[in-house]
FIDO-861438 format. One line per 2 residues: number of its first residue (from 1); their letters; for each residue x, y, z of C-alpha. Coordinates in steps of 0.001 Angstrom, whole numbers, plus 500000, padded with zeros to 6 digits. Layout:
N
NUM) a) X Y Z ~ ... .
# end
This chain:
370
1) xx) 310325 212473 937820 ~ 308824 208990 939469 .
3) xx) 311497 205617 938651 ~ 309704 203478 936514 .
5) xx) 307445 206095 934676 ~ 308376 208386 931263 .
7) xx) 310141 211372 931635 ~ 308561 214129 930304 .
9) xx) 310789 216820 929319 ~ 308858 220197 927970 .
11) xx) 310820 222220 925322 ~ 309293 225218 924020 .
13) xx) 309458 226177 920433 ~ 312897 227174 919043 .
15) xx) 315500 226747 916152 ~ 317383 224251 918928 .
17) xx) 317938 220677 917682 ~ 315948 218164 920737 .
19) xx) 317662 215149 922468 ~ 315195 213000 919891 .
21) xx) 317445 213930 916833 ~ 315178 216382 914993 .
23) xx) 314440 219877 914871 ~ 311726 221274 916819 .
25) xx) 308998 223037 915373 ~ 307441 226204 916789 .
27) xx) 305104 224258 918711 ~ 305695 222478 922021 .
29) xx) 306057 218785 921786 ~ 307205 215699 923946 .
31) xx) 310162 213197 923603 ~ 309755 210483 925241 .
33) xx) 312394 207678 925666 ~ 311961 204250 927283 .
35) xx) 314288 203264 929738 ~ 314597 199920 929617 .
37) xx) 316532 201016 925925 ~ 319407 202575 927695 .
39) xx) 319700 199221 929722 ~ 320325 197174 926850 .
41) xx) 322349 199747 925184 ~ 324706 199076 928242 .
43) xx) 324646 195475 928418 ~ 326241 195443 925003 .
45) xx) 328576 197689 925260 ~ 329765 195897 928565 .
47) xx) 330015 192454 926919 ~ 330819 193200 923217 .
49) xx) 334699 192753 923917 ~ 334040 188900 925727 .
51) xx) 331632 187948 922949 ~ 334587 189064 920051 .
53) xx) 337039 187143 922193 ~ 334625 184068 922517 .
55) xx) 334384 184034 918461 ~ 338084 184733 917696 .
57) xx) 338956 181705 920084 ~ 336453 178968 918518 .
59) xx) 337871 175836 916891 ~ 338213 175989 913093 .
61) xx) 337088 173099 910654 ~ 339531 170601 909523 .
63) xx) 340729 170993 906139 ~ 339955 168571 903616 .
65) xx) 342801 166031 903436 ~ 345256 165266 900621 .
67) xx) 346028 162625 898737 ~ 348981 160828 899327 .
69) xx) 351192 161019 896558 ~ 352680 158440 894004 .
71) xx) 356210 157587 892529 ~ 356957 156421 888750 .
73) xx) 360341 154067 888620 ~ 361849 151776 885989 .
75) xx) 364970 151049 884540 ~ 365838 151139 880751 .
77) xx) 368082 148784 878521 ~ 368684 148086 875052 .
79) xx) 368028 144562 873006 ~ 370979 143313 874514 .
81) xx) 370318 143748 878197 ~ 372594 146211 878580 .
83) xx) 371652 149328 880321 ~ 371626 152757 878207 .
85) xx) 373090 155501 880816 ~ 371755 159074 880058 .
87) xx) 368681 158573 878290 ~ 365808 161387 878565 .
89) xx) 362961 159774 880155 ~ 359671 162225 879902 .
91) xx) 356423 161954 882114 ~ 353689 163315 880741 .
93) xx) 350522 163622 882634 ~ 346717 164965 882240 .
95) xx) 347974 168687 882371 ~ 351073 170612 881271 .
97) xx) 352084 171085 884780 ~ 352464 167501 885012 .
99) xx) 354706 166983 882693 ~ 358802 166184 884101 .
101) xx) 361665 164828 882669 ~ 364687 162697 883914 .
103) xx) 368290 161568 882849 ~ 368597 157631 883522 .
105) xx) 371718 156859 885756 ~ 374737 154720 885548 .
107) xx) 372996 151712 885955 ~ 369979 153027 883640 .
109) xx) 367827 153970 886433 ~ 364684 156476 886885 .
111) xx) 362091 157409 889235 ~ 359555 160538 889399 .
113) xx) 358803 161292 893432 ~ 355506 163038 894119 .
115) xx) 352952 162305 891613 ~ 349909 163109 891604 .
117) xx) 347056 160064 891280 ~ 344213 160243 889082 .
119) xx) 344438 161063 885768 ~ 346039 159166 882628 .
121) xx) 349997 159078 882749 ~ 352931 158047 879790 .
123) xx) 356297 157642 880135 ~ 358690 158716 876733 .
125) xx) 362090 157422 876159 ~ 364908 158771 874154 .
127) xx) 368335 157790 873645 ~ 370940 158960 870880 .
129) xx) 371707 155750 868801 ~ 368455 154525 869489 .
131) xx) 364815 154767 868582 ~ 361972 156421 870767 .
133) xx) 360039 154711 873136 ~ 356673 155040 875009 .
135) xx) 354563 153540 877115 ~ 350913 152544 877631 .
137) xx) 348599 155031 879160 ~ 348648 154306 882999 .
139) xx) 346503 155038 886150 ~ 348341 155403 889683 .
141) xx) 346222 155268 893394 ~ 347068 156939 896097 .
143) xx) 350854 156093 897698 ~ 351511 154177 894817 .
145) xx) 355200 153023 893736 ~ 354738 152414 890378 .
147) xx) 357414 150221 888417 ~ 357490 150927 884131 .
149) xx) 358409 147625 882784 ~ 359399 146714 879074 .
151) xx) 361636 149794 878339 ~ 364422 148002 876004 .
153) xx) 365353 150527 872828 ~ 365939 148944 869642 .
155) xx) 369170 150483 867864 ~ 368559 153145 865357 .
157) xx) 369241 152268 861688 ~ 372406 153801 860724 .
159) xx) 372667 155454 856972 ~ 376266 155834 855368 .
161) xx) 376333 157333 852336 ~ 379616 156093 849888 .
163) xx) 380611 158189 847252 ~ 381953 156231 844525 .
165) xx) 384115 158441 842236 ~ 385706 157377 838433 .
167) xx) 389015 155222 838591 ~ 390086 158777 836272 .
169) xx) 389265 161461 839439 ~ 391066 158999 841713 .
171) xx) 393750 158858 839475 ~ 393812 162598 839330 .
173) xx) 393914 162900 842790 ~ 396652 160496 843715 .
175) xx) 398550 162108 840822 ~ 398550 165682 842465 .
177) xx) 399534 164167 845842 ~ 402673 162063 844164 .
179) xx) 403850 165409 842433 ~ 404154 166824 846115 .
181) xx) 406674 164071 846885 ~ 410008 165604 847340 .
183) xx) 413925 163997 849051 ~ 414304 166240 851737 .
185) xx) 411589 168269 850900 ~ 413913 169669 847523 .
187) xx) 414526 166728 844828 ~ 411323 165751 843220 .
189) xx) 409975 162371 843551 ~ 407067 161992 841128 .
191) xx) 408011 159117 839429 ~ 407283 157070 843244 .
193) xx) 404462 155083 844621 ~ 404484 153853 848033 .
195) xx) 401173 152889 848627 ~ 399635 149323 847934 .
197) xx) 395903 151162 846132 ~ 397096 153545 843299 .
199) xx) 394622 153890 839887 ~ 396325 153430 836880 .
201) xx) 397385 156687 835012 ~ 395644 157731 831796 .
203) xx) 397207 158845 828821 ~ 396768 162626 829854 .
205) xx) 397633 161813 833295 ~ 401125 159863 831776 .
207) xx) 401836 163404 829617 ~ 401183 165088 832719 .
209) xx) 403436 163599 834937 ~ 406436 164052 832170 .
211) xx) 405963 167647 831681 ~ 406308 168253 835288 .
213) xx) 409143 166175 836015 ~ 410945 167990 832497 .
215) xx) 410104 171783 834292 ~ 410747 171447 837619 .
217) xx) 413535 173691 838159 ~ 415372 171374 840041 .
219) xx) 415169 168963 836888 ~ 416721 172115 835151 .
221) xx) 419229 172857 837880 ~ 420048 169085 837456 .
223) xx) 420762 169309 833636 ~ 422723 172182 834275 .
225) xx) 425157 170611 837093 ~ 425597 167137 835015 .
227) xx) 426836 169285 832130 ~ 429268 171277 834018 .
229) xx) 430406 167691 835187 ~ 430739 166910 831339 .
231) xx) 432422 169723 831001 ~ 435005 169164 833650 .
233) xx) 435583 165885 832029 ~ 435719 167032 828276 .
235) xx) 432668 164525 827135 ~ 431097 164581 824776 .
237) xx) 433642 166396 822615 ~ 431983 169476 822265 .
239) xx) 434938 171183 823109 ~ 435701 173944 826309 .
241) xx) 434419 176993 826791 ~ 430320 178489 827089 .
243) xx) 430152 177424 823338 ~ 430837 173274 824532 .
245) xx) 429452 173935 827877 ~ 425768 175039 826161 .
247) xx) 426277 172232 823390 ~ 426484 170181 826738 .
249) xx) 423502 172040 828359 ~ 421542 170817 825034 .
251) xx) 422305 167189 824619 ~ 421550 167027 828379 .
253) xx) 418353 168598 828131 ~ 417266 166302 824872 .
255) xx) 418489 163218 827009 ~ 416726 163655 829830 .
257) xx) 413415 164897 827277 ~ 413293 162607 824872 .
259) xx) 413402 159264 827776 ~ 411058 161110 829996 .
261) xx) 408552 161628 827171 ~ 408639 158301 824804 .
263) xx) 409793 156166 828250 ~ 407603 157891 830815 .
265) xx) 404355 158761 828146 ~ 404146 157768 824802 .
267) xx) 405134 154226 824974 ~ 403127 153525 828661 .
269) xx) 400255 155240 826676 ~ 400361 153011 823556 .
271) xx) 401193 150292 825919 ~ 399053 150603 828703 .
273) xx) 401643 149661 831005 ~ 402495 152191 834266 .
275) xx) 405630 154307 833843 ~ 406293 154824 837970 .
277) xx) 408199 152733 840463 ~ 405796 150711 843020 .
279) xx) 407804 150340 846220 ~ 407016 147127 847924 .
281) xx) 408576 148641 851612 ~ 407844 145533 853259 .
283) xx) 408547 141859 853114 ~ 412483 140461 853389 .
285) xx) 415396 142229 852396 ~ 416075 139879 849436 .
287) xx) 412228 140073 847871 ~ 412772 143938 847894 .
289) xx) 416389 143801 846600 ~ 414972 141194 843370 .
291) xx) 411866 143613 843420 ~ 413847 147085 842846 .
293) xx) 416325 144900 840670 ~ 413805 144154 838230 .
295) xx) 412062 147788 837818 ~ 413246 148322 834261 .
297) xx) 412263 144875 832924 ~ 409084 144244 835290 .
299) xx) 406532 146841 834969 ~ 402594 147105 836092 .
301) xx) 400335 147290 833122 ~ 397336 149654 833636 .
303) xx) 395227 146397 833807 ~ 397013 145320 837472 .
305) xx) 399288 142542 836053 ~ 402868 142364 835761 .
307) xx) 404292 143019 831853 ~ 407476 143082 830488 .
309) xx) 408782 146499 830734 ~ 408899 147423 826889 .
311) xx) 407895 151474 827495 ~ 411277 151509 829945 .
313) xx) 413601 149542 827728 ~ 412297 151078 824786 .
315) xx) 412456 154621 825715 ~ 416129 154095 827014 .
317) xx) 417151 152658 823836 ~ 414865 154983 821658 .
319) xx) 416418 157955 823504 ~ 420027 156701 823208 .
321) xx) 419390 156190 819102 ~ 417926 159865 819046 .
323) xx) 420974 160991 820259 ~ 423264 160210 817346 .
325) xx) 421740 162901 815643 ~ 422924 166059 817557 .
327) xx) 426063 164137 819889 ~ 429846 164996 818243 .
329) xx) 430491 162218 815177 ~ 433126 160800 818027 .
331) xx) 430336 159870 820337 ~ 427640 158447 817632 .
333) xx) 427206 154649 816587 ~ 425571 151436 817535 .
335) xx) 428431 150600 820013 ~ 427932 153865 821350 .
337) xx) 424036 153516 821181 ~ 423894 150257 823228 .
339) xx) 426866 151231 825403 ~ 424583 154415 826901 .
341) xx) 421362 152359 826630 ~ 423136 149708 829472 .
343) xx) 424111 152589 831582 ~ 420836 153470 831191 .
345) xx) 419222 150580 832589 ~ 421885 150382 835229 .
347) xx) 421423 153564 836336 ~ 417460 152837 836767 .
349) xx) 418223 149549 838684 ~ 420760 151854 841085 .
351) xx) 417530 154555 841188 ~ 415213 151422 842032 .
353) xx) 417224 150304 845188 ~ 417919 154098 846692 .
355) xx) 413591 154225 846207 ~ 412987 150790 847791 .
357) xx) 415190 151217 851155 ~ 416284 155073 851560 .
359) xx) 414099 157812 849619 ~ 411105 157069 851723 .
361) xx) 412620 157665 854855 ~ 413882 161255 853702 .
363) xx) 410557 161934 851017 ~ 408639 164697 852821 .
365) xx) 404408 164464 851652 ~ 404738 160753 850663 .
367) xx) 400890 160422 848825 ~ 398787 158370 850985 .
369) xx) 397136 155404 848189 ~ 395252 154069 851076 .
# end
């Protein structure tokens, strides 16, 4: 076989696959191959690695650059000038992604670092106390520090609601605080006001007070220890023994009823005059002395002004004439009559003074009238 020419290769007829890629039929035939092919074939194979190397190693293309970012700032302040610490600043941009919020320092301060430019921006302000705030749409360029100007708050418009309830509910109310009032936390002290604001009592409010005061089982235990007293000292002249000491127990009890109810109720109910003792707790030592001095003759009509004190004298004396009827024929008459009607009134001027400098200090749930 001559260099240069075709190579002739004879193959005779078989089942044998040829060096041309086919099978051979049952006749003879003739592959022929240029070799100038197996050259090239070479050549590549030889520099395929260099060219990959060549293409891995060439310069890439720039990317496309990026714009330089922007900055929101302001400060915020209310109609005063003075600047509102902890307010929620919101920027809100042209997408959700845009959006960011801040908390204004000490000195009322904000800024939002690395903004994007383009698009339509708004800053939104609120402040507890105060109303909302926003801005004007804004643009920002490239590297731009942009400053938010005008952000003062205007205080928010405060509601209060006052409930204004009957001089009668007050009443009521102050009422069920005084009958908490106890010396000591034992001796009741109903009949007491030591606050400047109390309502006036109603009728039913007056009845009310002078059934609790009868009941209260100290009231009781006190009837029962004064005529054990009288009993000691043989007066009235019922006589010894449980017979004298119960005729005791009774005229006690009617006593004490019959001045709580037409002293303390009826007559401040016809009267509209106030049956309790106002402390006055401040001012000098004599105006409180002449204050608590005057108690039984000086009383507070339900109108505010100061009355003579006809439901206090008159229940004392009405109580002391009521009294002839079931006391011993030894202890009745007008001398008699008047005699316990002054001790009476004494004994309310003594009460007055122990209420005015002492029972206040040792009164435990003293109503508040404020």
């Amino acid at each position: 076989m001559r260099h240069g020419t075709i190579a002739k290769i004879h193959i005779k007829a078989t089942t044998q696959r040829s060096h041309c890629g086919y099978w051979l039929k049952q006749t003879s035939k003739t592959c022929r191959i240029p070799i100038w092919r197996f050259a090239l074939l070479a050549l590549a194979v030889t520099l395929a690695p260099s060219l990959l190397a060549q293409v891995n190693d060439a310069p890439q293309l720039p990317d496309a650059p990026q714009p330089q970012l922007a900055k929101v700032a302001g400060s915020v302040l209310d109609v005063n000038n003075d600047v509102i610490a902890g307010a929620t600043v919101v920027l809100e941009g042209p997408t959700a992604a845009d959006r960011r919020t801040r908390i204004t320092s000490d000195t009322g301060l904000y800024e939002f670092d690395d903004v994007y430019p383009g698009g339509e921006y708004q800053i939104t302000i609120r402040a507890k106390g105060f109303t909302d705030w926003a801005s004007s749409s804004f643009g920002l360029q490239p590297g731009e520090r942009k400053i938010i100007t005008g952000s003062t708050l205007r205080f928010a418009a405060i509601q209060t609601t006052i409930d204004v309830l009957p001089s009668e509910e007050i009443a009521a109310q102050q009422l069920n605080a005084e009958l908490k009032q106890r010396v000591l936390g034992i001796i009741p002290d109903f009949y007491t006001v030591y606050g400047p604001n109390a309502e006036p009592l109603t009728p039913k409010l007056k009845f009310k007070l002078a059934f609790r005061t009868m009941i209260d089982p100290v009231t009781i235990a006190g009837v029962a220890l004064y005529s054990g007293i009288q009993q000691a000292a043989d007066t009235p002249d019922y006589g010894q023994g449980a017979k004298g000491y119960g005729k005791r127990v009774g005229a006690a009890a009617g006593d004490g009823a019959t001045d709580i109810l037409i002293g303390g109720a009826v007559l401040p109910s016809l009267l509209h005059q106030d049956p309790r003792y106002f402390c006055q707790c401040t001012g000098t030592t004599k105006s409180r002395i002449l204050h608590a001095l005057s108690a039984p003759f000086v009383a507070k009509g339900d109108n505010g002004q100061l009355q003579p004190n006809y439901s206090s004298l008159g229940g004392s004396l009405a109580s002391s004439a009521i009294a002839n009827a079931y006391y011993p024929a030894s202890n009745r008459g007008a001398g008699t009559t008047f005699q316990t009607f002054a001790i009476g009134t004494g004994e309310r001027m003594a009460a007055a003074l122990v209420k005015e400098f002492l029972l206040r200090k040792f009164t435990h749930n003293v109503a508040n009238m404020e």
